[in-house]
Structure formats: structure tokens, C-alpha cells
N, C-alpha and C positions, 0 to 999 in steps of 0.2 A: 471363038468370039469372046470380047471381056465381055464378062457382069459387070450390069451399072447399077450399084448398091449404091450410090449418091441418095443423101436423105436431108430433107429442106427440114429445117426444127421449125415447129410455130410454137411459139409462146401466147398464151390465151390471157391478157391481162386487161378488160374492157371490162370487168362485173360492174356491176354498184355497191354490192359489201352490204346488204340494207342489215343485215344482221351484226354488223358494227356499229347501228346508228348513226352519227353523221361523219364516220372518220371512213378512210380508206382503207381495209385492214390491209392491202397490199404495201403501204406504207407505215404498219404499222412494227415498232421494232419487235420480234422475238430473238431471246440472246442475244440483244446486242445491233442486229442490223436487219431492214425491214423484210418482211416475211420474203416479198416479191425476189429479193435479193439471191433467197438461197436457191433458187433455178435456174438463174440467171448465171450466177456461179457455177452449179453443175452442166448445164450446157459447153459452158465457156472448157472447162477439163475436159471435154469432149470432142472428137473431130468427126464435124458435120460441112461437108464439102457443096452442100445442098445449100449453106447458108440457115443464118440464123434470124426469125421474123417476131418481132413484139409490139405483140398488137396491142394498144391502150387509146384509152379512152380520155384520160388524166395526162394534164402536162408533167407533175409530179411527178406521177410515174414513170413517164418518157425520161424522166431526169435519171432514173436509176440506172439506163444504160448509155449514157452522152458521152463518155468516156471509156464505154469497154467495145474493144477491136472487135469486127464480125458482125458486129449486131445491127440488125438492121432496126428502124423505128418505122410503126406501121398507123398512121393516128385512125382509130375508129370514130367517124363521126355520129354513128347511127349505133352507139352502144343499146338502146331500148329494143333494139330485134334480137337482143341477146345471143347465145351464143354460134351461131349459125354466120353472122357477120363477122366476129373476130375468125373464122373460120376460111369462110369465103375470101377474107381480105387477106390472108397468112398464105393460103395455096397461091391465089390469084400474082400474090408479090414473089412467089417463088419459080412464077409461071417458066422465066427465062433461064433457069440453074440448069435444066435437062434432070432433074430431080426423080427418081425415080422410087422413093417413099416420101410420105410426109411423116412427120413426129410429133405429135400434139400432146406439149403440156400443160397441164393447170398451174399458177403459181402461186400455190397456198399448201404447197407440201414438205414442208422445212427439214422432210429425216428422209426424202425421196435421194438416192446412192448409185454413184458409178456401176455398181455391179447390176443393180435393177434393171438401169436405164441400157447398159450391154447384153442382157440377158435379152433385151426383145429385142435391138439391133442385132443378136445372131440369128433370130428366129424368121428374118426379113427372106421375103420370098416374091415372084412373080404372081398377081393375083392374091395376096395375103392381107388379111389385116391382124395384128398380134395384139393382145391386151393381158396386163397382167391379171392374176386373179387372186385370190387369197382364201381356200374352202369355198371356191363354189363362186366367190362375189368379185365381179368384177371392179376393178380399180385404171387409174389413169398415173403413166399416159400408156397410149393408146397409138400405133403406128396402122398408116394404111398405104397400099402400094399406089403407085399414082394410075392403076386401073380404073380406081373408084373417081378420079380427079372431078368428073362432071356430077358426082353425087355429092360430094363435098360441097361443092359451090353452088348448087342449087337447093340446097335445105330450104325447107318451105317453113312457114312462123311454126314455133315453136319444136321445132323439130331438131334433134342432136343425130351425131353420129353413129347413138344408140341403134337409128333405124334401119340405118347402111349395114348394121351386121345384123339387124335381124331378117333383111333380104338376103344374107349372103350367110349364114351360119356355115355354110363348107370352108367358107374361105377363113373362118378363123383359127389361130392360133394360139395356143396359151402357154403364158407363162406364169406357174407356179411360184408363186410367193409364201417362203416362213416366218417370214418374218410381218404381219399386217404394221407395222411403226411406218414403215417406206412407201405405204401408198394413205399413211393416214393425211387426212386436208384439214385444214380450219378454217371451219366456217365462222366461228364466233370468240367471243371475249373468252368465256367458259374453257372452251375446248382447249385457247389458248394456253391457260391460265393451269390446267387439269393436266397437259401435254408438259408445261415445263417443271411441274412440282412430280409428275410420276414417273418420267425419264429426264433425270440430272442429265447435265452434262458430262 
């Protein structure tokens, strides 16, 4: 019998940024071109036969991928239910792939790398969900098998897919990260600012 390792990517791009003030840090440039950009990128080096889902909230946003092959645009209307809606609208649009993992990533990770992002696509399994870790702490993205699919899209307010592993802790996976740079995120100006004066290019 083949294995169906088919994996639908969601791209999680609906926040509000309130810790940017009134700008979208998603569009905001690091080195050169906007943060949102560099996942967008890493995905795109990737073959994801599941399809590729960007879910936004922001026309803006929508704008970063109007022009790149595969990518699907996902508009979230109801960004204030936070992340559980970019969530549910990313499986639900992948519903028809035959997808048999999903791939959830955050787009504020600008040093996230081909080898991270394949280290947990080997770890893919039937009933698995895999997260990287770094000493203990968990980081994103975060894959889960489409076992979970009706837990995904039923998150109830505020609830992440934190919860979905802490009902299932057998079913998870880890992946060992040495490096913490590749799951570091930016949340703010600071971080931005801190991130590009202490790792040069």
C-alpha cells in the first residue's frame, strides 16, 4: 500500500501585531523585505503537494503572495477569534488535497531553515503530531496528522493547538533543535532591532 505523506502548509498570517502599534509587523521590512516574506519563501523551496494556504486578514498582506505559484490566498474575516480561525480556515481550505498532515506556520520567524522545516516533515507519522523543541521548550511550526483534523477546526475561544497535545502527549513527537535562532519569532520593534544588530548577516 503507498503512504500518503501529502502535507497541506497553513500559513498563519491574521494577528493584529498590537505590539507594533499601528503598523503590521508582518509588513514590516527586516533586511531588506517584509518579515511575512521570509516563510513565504521557505515554504515556496519546499515541495508541499498538500498545497500551500495564507490565511490573512490584511489586503496588504494578501499582496505578498499575488504573484507567487502554489499559494493559495485564504481572507480571514473574523481575525478577533484569533488564532483558532486562521486555523480552522487553513485545514477547512485544504479539506479537498486528500492531505494527510497539516504544517502550521507562524510568519514572524525570519532565521526559520530548510533543514528545521525537513527535520519534522521526516518525523511525520499516522496519528503524530511533531513540534520542535529547543531544551525542553517548545517552538513552531508544529505538524499534526490529519487524525486530529476535527480538533483543529473545532477550537473553542481561545484555545490553540496547545490543547490538542495536551490531550494526546503519546502522540507527540520531537524535534530537537541546536540551534534556538530558527524557532526565534518577533513579536516587537525591540526584538526586531536586537535580532538584527546580534546576528549580522
Amino acid at each position: 500500500m503507498e503512504i500518503n505523506d501529502k502535507t497541506a502548509v497553513v500559513l498563519m498570517a491574521s494577528g493584529f501585531s498590537r505590539r507594533f502599534g499601528s503598523r503590521n509587523k508582518l509588513l514590516v521590512p527586516f533586511r531588506g523585505k517584509p518579515l511575512a516574506k521570509y516563510t513565504l519563501d521557505l515554504v515556496l523551496s519546499l515541495n508541499f503537494s498538500g498545497g500551500i494556504f495564507f490565511v490573512v486578514s490584511s489586503d496588504d498582506v494578501a499582496a505578498l503572495a499575488q504573484d507567487l505559484p502554489g499559494v493559495s490566498v485564504i481572507k480571514n474575516n473574523a481575525p478577533e477569534k484569533g488564532l483558532r480561525e486562521s486555523i480552522r480556515l487553513g485545514v477547512e481550505a485544504a479539506g479537498n488535497t486528500g492531505a494527510a498532515y497539516y504544517l502550521f506556520f507562524h510568519c514572524d520567524q525570519p532565521f526559520l531553515d530548510t533543514v528545521t522545516a525537513n527535520s519534522i516533515l521526516d518525523k511525520r507519522g499516522p496519528g503524530f503530531i511533531v513540534e520542535p523543541r529547543y531544551r525542553g521548550k517548545p517552538g513552531n511550526p508544529s505538524l499534526f496528522s490529519a487524525l486530529f483534523r476535527d480538533e483543529l477546526i473545532s477550537l473553542e475561544a481561545g484555545e490553540t493547538p496547545r490543547i490538542i497535545k495536551a490531550r494526546h502527549p503519546e502522540a507527540i513527537k520531537i524535534v530537537e533543535i541546536s540551534n534556538p535562532l530558527v524557532l526565534q519569532d518577533i513579536d516587537d520593534e525591540e526584538t526586531m532591532k536586537r535580532l538584527d544588530k546580534e546576528f549580522p548577516e
